[in-house]
N, CA and C atoms as a LAMMPS dump frame, in Angstrom:
ITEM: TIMESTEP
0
ITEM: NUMBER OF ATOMS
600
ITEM: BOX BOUNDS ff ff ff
-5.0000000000000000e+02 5.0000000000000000e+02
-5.0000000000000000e+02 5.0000000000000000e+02
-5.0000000000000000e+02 5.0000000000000000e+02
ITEM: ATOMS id mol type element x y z
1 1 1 N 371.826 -374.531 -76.203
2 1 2 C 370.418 -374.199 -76.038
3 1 3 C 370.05 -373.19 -77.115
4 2 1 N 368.733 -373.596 -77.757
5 2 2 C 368.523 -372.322 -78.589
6 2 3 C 367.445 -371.892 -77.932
7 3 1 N 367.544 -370.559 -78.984
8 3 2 C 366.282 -369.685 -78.172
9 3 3 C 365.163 -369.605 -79.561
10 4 1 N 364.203 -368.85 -79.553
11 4 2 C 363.428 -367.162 -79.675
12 4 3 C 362.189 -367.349 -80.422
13 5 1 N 361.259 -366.517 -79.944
14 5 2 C 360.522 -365.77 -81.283
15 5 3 C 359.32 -364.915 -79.896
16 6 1 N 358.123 -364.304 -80.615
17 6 2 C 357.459 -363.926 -79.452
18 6 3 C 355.868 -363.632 -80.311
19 7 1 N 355.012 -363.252 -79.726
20 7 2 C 354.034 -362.856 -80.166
21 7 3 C 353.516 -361.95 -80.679
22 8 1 N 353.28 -361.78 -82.103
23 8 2 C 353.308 -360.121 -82.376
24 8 3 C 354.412 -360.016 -83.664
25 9 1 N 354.611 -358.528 -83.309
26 9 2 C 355.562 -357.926 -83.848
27 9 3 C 357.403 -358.067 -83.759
28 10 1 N 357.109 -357.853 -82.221
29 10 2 C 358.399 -358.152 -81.514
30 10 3 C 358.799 -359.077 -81.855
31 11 1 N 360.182 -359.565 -81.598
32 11 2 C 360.91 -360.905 -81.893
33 11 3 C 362.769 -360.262 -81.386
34 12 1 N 363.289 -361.749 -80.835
35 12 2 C 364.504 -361.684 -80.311
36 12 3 C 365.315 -362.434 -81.297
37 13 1 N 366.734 -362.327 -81.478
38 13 2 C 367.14 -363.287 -82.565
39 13 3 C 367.396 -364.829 -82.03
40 14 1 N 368.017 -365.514 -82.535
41 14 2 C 368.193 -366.7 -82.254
42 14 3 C 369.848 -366.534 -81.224
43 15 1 N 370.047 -367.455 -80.261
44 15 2 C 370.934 -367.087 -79.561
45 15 3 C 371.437 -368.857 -79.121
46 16 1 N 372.997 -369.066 -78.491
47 16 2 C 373.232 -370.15 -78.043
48 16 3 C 374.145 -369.785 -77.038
49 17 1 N 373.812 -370.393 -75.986
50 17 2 C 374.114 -370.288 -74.634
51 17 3 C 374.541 -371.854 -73.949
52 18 1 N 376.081 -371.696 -73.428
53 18 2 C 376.963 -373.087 -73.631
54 18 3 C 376.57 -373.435 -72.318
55 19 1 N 376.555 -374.053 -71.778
56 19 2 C 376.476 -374.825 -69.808
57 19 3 C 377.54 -375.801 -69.702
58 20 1 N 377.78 -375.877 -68.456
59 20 2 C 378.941 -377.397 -68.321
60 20 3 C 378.004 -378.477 -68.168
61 21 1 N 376.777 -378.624 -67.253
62 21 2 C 376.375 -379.898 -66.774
63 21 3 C 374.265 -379.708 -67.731
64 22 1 N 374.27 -380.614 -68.06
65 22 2 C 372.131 -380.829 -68.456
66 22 3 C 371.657 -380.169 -66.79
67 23 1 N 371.744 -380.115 -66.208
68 23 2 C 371.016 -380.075 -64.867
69 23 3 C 371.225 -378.077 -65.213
70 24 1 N 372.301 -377.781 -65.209
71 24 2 C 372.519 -376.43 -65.102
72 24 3 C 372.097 -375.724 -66.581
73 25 1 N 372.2 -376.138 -67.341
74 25 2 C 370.863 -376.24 -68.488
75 25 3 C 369.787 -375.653 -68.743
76 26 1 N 369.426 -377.078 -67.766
77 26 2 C 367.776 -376.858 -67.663
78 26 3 C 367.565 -375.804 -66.464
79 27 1 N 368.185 -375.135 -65.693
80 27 2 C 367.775 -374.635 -64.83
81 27 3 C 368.041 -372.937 -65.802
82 28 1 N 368.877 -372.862 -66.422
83 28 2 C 368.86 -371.326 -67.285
84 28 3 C 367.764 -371.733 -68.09
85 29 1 N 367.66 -372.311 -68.856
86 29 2 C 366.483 -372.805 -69.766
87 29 3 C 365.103 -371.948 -68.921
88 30 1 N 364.716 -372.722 -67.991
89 30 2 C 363.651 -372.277 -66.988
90 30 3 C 363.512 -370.885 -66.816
91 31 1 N 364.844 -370.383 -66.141
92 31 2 C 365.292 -368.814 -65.935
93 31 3 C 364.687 -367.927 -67.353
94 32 1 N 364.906 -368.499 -67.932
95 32 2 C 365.085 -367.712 -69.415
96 32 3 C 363.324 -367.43 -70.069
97 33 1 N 362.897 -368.823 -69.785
98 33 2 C 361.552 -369.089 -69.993
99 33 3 C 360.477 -368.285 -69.175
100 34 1 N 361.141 -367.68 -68.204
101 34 2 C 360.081 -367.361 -67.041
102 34 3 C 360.311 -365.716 -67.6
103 35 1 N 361.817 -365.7 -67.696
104 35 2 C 361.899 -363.502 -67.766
105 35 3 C 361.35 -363.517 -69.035
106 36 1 N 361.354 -364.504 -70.286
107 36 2 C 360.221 -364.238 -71.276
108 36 3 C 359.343 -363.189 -71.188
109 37 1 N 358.568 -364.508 -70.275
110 37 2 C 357.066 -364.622 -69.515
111 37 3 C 356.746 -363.246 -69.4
112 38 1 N 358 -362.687 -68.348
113 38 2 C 357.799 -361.251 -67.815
114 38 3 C 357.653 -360.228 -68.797
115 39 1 N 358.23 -360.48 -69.608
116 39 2 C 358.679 -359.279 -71.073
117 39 3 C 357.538 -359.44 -72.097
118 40 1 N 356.812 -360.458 -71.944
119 40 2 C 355.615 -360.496 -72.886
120 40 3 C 356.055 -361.501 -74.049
121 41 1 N 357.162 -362.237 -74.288
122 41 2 C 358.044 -362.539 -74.874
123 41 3 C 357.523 -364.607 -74.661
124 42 1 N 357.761 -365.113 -75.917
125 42 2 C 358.066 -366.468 -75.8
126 42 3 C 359.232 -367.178 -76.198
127 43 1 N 359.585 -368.562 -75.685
128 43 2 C 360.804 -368.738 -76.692
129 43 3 C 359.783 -369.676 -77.572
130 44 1 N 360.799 -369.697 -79.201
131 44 2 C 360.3 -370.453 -79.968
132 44 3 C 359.83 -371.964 -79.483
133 45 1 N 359.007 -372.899 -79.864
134 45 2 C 358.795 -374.236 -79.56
135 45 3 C 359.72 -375.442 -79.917
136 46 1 N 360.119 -374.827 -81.396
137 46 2 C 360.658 -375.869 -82.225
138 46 3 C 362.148 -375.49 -82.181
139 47 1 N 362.968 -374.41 -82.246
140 47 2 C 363.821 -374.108 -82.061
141 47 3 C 364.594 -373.996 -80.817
142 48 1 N 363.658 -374.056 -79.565
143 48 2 C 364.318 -374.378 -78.284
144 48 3 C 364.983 -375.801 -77.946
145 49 1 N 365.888 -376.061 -77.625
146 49 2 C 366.165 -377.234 -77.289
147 49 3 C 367.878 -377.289 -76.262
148 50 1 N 367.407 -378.479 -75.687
149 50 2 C 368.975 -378.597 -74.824
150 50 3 C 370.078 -379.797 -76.209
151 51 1 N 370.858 -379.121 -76.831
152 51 2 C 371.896 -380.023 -77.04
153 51 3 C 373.028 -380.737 -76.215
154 52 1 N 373.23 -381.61 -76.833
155 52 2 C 374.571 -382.635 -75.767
156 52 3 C 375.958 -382.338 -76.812
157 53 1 N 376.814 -381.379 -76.649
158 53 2 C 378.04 -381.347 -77.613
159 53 3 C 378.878 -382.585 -77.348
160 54 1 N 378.872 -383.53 -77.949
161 54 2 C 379.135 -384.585 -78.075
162 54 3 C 380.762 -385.017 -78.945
163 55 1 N 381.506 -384.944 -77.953
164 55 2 C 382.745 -385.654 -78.714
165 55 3 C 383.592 -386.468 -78.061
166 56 1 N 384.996 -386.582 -77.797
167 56 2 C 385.994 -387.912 -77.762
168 56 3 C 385.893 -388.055 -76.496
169 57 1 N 385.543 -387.166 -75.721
170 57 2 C 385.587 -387.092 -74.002
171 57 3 C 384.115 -387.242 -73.253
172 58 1 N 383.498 -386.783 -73.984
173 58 2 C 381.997 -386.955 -73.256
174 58 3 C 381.132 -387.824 -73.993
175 59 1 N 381.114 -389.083 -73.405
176 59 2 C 380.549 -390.507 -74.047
177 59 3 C 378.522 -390.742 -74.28
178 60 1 N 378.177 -391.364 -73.942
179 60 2 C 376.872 -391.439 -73.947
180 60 3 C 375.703 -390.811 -74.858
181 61 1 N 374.33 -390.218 -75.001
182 61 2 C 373.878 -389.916 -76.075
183 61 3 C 372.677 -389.084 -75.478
184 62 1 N 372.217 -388.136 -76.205
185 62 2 C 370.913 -387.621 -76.231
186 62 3 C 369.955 -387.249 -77.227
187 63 1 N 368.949 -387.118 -76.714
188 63 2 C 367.862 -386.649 -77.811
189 63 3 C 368.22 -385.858 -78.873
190 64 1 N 369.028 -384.817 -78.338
191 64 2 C 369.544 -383.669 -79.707
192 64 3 C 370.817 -383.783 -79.591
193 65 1 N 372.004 -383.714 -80.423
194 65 2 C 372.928 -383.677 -80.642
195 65 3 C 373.492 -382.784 -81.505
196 66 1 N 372.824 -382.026 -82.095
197 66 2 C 373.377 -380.999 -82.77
198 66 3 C 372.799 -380.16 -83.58
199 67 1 N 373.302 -379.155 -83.848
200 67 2 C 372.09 -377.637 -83.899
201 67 3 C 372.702 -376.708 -85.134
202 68 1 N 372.014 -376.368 -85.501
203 68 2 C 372.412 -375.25 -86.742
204 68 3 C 372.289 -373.65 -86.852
205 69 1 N 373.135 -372.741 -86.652
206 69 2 C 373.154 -371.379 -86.169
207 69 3 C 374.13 -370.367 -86.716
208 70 1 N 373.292 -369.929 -87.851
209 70 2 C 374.096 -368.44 -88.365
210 70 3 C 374.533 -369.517 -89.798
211 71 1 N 374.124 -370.556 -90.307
212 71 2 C 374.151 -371.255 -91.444
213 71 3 C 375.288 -372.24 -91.315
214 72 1 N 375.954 -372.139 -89.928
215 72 2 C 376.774 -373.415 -89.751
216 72 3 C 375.893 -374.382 -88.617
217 73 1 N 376.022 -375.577 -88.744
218 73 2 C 375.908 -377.098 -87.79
219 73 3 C 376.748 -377.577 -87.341
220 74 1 N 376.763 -377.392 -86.347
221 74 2 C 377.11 -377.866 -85.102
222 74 3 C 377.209 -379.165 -84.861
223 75 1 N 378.29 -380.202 -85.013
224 75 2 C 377.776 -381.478 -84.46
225 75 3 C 379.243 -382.552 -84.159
226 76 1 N 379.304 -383.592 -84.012
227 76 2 C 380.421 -384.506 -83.655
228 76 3 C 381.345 -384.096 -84.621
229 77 1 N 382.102 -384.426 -84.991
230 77 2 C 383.187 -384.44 -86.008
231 77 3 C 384.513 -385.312 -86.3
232 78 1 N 384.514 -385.822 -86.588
233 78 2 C 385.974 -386.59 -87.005
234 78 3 C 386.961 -385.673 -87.587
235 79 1 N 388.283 -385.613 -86.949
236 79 2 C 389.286 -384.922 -86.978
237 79 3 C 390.677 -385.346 -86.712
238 80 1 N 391.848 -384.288 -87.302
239 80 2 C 393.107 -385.014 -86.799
240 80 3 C 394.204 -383.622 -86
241 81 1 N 394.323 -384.734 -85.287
242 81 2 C 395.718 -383.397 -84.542
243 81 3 C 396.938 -383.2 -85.56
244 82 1 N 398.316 -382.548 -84.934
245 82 2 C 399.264 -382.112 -85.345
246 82 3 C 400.19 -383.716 -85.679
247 83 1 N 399.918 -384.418 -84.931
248 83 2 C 400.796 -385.793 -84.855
249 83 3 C 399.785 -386.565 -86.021
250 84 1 N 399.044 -386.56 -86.436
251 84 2 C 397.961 -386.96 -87.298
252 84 3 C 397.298 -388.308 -87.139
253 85 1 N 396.738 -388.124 -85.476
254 85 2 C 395.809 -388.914 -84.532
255 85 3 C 394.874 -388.501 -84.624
256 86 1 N 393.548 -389.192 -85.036
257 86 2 C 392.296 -388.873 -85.066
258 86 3 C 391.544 -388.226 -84.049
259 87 1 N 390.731 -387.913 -83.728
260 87 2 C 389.981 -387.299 -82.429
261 87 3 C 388.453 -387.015 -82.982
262 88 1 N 387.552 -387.067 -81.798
263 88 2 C 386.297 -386.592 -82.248
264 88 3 C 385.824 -385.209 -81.65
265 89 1 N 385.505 -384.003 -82.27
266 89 2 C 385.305 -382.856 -81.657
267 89 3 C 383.994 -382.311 -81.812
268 90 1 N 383.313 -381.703 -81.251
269 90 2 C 382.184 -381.134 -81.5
270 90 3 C 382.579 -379.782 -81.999
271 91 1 N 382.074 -379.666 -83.105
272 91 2 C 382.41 -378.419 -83.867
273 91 3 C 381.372 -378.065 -85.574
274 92 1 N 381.833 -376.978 -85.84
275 92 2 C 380.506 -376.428 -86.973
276 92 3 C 381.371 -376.492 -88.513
277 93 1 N 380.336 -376.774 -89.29
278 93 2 C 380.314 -376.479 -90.665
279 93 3 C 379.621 -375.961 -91.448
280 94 1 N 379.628 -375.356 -92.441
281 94 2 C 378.633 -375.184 -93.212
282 94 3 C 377.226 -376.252 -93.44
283 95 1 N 376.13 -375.512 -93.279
284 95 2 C 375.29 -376.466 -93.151
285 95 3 C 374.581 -376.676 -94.327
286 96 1 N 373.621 -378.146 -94.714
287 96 2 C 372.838 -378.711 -95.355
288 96 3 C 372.172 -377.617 -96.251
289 97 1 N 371.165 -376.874 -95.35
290 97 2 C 370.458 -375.593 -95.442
291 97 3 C 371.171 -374.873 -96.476
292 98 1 N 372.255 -374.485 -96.301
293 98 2 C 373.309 -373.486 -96.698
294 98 3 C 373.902 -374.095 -98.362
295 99 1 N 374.173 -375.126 -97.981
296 99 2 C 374.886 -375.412 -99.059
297 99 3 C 373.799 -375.652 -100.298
298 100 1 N 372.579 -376.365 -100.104
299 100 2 C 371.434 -376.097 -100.819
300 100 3 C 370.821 -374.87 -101.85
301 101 1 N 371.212 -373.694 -100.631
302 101 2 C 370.775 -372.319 -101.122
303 101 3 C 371.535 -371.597 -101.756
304 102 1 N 373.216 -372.171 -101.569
305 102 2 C 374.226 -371.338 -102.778
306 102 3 C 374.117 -372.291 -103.886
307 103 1 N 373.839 -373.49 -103.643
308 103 2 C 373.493 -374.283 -104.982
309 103 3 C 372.109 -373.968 -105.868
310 104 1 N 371.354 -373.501 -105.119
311 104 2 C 369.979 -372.787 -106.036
312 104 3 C 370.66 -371.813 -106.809
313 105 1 N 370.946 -370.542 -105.964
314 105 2 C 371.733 -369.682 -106.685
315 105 3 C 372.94 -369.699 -107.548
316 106 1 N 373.664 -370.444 -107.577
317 106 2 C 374.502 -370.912 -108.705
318 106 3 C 373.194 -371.586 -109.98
319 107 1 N 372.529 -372.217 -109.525
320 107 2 C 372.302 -372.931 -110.796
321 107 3 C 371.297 -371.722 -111.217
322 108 1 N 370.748 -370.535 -110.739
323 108 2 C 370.285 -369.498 -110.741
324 108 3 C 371.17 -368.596 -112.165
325 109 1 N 372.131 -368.553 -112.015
326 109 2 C 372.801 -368.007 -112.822
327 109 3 C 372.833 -368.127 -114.219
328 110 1 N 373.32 -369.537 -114.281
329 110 2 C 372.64 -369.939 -115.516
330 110 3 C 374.009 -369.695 -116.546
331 111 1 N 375.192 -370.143 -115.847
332 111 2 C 376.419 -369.918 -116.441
333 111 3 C 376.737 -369.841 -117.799
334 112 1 N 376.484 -371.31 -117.949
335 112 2 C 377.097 -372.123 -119.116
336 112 3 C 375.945 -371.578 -120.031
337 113 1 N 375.446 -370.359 -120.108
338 113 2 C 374.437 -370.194 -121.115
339 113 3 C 374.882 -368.726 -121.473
340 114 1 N 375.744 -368.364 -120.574
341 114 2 C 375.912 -366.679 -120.789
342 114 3 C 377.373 -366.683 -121.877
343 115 1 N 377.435 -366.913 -122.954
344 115 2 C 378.441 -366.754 -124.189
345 115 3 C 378.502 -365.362 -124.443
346 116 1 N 377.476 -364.574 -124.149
347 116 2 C 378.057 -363.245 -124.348
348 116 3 C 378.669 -362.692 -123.752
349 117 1 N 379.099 -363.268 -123.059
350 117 2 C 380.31 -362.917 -122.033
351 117 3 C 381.552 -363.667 -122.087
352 118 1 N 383.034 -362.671 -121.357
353 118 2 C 384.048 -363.116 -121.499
354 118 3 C 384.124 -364.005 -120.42
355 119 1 N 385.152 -364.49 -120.084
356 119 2 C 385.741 -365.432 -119.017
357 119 3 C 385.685 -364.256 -117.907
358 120 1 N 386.311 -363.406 -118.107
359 120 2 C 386.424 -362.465 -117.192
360 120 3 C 385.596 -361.863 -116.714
361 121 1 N 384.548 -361.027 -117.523
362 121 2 C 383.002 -360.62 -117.76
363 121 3 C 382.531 -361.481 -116.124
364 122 1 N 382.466 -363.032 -116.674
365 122 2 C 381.649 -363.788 -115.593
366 122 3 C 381.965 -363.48 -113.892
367 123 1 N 383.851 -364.201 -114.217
368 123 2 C 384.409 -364.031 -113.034
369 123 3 C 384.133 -362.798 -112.399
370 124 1 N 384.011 -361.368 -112.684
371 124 2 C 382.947 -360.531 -112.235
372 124 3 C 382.028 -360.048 -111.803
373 125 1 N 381.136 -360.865 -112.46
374 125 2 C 379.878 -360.635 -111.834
375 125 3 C 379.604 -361.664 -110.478
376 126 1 N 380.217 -363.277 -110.789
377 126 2 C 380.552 -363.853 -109.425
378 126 3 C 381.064 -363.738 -108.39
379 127 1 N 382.356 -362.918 -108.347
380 127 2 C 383.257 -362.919 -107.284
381 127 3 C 382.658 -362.41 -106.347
382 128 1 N 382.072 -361.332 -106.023
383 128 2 C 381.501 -360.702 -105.123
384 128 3 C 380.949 -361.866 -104.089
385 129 1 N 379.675 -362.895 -104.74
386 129 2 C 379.196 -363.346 -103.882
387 129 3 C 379.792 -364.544 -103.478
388 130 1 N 380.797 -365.168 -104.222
389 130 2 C 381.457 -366.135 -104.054
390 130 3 C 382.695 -366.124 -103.053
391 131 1 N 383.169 -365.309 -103.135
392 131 2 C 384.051 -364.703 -102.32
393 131 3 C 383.884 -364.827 -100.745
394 132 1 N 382.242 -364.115 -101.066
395 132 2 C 381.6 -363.922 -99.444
396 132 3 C 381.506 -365.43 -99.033
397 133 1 N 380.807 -366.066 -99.694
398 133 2 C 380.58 -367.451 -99.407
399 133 3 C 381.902 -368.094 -99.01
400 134 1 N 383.025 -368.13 -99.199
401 134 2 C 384.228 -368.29 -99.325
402 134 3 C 384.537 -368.269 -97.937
403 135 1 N 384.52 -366.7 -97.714
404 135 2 C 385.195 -365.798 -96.656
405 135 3 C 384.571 -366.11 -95.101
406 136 1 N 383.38 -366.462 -95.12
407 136 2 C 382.524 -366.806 -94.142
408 136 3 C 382.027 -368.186 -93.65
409 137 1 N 381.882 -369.233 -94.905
410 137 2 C 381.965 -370.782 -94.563
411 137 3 C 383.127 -370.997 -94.583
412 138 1 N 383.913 -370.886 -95.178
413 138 2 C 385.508 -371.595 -95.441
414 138 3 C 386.137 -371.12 -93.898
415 139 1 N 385.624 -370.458 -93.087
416 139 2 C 386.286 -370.197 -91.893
417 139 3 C 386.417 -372.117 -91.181
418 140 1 N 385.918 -372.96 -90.81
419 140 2 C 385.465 -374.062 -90.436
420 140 3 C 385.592 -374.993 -91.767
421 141 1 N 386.542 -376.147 -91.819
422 141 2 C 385.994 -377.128 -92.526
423 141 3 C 385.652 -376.796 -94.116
424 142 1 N 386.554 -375.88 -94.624
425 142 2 C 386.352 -375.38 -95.84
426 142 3 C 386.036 -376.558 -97.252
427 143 1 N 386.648 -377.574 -96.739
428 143 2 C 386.945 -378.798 -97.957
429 143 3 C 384.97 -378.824 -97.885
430 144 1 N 384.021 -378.967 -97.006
431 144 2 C 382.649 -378.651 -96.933
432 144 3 C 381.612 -377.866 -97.586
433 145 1 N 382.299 -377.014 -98.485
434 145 2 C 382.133 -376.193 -99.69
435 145 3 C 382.74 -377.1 -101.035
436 146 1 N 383.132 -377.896 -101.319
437 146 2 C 383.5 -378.146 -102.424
438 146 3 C 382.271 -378.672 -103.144
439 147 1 N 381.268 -379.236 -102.625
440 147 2 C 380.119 -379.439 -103.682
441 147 3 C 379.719 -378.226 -104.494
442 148 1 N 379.378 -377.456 -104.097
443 148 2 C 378.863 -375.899 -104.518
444 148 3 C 380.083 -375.601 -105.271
445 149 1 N 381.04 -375.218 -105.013
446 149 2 C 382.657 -374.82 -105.688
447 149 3 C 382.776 -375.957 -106.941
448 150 1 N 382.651 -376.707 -106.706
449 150 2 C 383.141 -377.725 -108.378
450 150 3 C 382.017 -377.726 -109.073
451 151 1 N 380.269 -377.651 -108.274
452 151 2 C 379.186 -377.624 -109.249
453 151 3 C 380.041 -375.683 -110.276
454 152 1 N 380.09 -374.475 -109.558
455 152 2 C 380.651 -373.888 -110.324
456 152 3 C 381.645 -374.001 -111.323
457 153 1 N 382.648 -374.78 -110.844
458 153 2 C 383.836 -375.158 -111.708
459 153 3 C 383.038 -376.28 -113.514
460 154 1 N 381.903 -376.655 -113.251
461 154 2 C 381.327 -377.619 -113.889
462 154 3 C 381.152 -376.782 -114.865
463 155 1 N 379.949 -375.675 -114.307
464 155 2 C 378.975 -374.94 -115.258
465 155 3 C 380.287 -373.956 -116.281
466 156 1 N 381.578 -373.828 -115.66
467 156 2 C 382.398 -372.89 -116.602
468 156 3 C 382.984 -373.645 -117.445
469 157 1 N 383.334 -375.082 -116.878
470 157 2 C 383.459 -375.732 -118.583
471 157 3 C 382.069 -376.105 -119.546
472 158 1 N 381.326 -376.457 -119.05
473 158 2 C 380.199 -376.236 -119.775
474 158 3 C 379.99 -374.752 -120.682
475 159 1 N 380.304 -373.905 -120.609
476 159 2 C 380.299 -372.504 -120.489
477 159 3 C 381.666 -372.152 -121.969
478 160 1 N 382.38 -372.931 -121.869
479 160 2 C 384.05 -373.589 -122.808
480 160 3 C 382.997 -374.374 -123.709
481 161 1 N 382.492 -375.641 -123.798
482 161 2 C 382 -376.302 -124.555
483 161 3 C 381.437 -375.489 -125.676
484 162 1 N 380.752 -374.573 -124.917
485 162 2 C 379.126 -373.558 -125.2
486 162 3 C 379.408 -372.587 -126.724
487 163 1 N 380.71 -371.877 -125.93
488 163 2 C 381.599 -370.863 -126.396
489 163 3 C 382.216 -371.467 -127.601
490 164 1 N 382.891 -372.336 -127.483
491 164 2 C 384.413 -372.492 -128.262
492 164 3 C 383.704 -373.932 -128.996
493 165 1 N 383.249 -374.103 -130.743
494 165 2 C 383.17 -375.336 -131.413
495 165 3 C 384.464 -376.409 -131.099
496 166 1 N 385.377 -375.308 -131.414
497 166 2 C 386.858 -376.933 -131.257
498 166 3 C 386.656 -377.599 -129.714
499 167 1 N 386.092 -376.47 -128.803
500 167 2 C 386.292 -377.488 -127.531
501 167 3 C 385.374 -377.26 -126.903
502 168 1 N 384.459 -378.188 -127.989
503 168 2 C 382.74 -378.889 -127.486
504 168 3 C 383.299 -380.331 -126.769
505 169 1 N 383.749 -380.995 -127.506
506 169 2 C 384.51 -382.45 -126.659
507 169 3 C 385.269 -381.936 -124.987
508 170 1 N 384.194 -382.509 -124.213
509 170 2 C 384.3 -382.407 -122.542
510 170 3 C 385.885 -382.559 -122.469
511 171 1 N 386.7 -383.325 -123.084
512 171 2 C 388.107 -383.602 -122.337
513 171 3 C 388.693 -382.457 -122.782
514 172 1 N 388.167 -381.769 -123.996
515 172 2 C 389.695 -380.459 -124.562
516 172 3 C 388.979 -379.121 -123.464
517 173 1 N 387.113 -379.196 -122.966
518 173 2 C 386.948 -378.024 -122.24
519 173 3 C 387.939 -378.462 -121.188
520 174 1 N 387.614 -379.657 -120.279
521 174 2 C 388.567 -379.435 -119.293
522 174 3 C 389.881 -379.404 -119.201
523 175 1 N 390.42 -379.675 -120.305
524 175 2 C 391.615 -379.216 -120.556
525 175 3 C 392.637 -377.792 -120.845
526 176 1 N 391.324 -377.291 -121.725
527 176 2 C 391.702 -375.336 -121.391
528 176 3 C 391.123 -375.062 -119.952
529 177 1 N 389.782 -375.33 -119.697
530 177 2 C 389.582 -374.765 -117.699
531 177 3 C 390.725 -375.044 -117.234
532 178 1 N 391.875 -375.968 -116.601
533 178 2 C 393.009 -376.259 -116.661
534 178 3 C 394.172 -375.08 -116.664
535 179 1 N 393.896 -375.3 -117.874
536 179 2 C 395.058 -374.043 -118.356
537 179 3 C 394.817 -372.605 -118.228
538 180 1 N 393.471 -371.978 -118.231
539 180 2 C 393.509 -370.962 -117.701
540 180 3 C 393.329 -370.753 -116.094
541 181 1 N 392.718 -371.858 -115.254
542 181 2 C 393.457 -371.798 -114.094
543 181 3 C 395.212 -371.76 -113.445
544 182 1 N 395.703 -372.513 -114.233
545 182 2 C 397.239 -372.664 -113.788
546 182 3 C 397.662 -370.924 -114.467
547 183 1 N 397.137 -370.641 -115.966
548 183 2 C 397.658 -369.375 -116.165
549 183 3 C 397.012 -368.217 -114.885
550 184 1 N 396.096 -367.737 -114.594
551 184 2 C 395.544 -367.054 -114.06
552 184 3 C 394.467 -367.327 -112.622
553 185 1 N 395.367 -367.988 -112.112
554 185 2 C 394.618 -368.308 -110.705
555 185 3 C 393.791 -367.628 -109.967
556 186 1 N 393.499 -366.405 -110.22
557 186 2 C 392.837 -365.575 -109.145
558 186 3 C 392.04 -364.973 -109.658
559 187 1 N 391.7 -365.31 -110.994
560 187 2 C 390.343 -365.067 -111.665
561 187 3 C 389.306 -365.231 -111.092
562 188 1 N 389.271 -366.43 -110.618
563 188 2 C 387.803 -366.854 -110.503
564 188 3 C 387.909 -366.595 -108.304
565 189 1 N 387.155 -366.271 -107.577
566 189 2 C 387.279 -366.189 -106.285
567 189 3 C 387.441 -367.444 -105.4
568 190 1 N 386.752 -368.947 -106.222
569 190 2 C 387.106 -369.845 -105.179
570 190 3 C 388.111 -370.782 -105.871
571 191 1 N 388.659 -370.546 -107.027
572 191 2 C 390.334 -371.519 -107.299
573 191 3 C 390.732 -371.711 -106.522
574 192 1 N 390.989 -370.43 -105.734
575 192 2 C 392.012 -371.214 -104.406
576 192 3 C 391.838 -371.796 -103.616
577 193 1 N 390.846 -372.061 -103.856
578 193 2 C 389.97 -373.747 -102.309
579 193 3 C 389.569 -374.833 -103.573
580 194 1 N 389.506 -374.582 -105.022
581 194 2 C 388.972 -375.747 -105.624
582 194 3 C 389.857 -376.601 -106.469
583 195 1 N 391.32 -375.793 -107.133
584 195 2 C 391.965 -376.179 -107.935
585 195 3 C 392.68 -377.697 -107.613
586 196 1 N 392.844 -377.653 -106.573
587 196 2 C 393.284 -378.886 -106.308
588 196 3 C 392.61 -380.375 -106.94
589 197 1 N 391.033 -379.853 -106.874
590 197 2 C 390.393 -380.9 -107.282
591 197 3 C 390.4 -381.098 -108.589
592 198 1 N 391.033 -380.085 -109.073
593 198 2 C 391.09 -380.519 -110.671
594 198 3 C 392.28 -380.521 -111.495
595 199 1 N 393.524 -380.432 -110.924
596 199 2 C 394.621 -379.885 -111.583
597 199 3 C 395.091 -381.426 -111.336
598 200 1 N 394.376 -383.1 -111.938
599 200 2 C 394.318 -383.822 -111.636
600 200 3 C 394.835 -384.539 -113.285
């Protein structure tokens, strides 16, 4: 269930509140709606809603199925156990929203244009926020970040091309990005969730 907003000034944050059965639900739903009432308080219109957490055990379907909160979504999932049997779980990832807005801001940066800078220089001024991004989506479903993570990995060979005449030809940039990853892995803050995809 989500919640919030109110009239005015005031405002409550957004909140999610789990139930076992829709019936018991809708009856906090109500509860919730009414002590509003009392407090002067509304819940939002568009943001209220009953979700159905939907996975391998609880069959059938509803209107909403899944919700987005604190920049992760919430929704079915395809997954594997320890024996490496599939299962379906209701669980969060980084969301749509999210991944959009570190992709503005990356292309914000404007990498592959900054030559006055070292390799290192950059990795600097990125890590901070990359890191965070890292540290906080990568909790859930981290491989879910790799669009954003390789668009970065892109703009720094671009960035090689930019820099270096001998390795304007795309195969020799990605061929030093390469090599100064395998030399120095912990340069950059998300190698260690992206290298895989490229040490190919």
């Amino acid at each position: 269930m989500r919640d919030s907003t109110k009239r005015g000034a005031a405002h409550a944050d957004d909140a999610v509140m789990h139930c076992v059965t829709e019936r018991q639900a809708r009856e906090v739903l109500d509860a919730l709606r009414n002590r509003m009432v009392e407090v002067g308080l509304e819940l939002h219109p568009d943001k209220t809603r009953i979700v159905y957490c939907k996975d391998g055990k609880r069959r059938g379907s509803y209107e909403h199925e899944a919700f987005t909160f604190l920049g992760y979504t919430f929704r079915a999932r395809k997954g594997r156990d320890r024996q490496g049997a599939q299962f379906l779980s209701f669980a969060p990832a980084v969301s749509k929203e999210a991944l959009k807005r570190m992709g503005r801001e990356v292309r914000s940066w404007r990498l592959h244009t900054r030559s006055d800078l070292s390799f290192v220089q950059l990795a600097r001024r990125i890590n901070p926020v990359v890191a965070g991004w890292v540290n906080y989506y990568g909790r859930f479903r981290p491989w879910e970040l790799n669009p954003v993570l390789r668009r970065i990995n892109a703009y720094l060979v671009r960035w090689i091309r930019r820099k270096y005449e001998r390795l304007a030809p795309k195969r020799k940039a990605i061929a030093k990005f390469q090599e100064i990853a395998k030399r120095y892995p912990g340069m950059f803050a998300h190698w260690r969730v992206t290298m895989a995809l490229w040490m190919v």
